[in-house]
N, C-alpha and C positions, 0 to 999 in steps of 0.2 A: 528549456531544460527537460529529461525527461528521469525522470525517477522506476526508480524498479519497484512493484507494487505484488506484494504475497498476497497471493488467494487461495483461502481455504475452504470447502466444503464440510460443511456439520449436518450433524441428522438431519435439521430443519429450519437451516438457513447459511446463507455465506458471509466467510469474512474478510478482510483484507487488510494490511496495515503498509507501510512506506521505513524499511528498516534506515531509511539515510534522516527520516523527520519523526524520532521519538514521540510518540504520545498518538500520533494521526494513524487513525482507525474507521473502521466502518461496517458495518455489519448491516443485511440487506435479505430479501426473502431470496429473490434470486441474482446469479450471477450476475445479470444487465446490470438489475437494480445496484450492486456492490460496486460494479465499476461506475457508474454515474456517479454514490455517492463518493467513494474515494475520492475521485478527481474533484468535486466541490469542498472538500476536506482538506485537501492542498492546497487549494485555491486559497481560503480563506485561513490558512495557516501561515503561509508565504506571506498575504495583506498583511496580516498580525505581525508578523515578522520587520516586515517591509516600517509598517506606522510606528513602530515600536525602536526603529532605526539598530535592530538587533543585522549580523552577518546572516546570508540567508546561505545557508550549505549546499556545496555543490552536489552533484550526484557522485556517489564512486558506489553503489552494491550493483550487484549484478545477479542476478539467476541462473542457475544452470540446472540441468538431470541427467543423472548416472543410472546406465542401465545396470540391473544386476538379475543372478537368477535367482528364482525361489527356492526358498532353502528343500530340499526334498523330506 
């Protein structure tokens, strides 16, 4: 399965969250580091899921971006 996964850029750190799995977050100095932890963040949410004998949810978000121009 793959999941769409928001990343964002702060002063002085990144972060990332999984809009289709409520709660799974991650926060990281840099962006490597943010994708590494996200994906063990899922991992270990899905187990949870999985032991827990809970439905584990499909993917349905998706990403996009829209250009637009700067306001003058």
């Amino acid at each position: 399965m793959t999941y769409t996964v928001i990343y964002e850029k702060g002063p002085s750190s990144w972060a990332a969250y999984v809009p289709d799995l409520p709660g799974v977050i991650s926060v990281g100095d840099s962006r490597e580091e943010v994708e590494r932890l996200i994906a063990e963040a899922i991992q270990f949410h899905l187990e949870g899921m999985r032991d827990e004998g809970l439905e584990i949810p499909p993917p349905s978000s998706f990403a996009g971006s829209i250009d637009v121009q700067r306001p003058a």
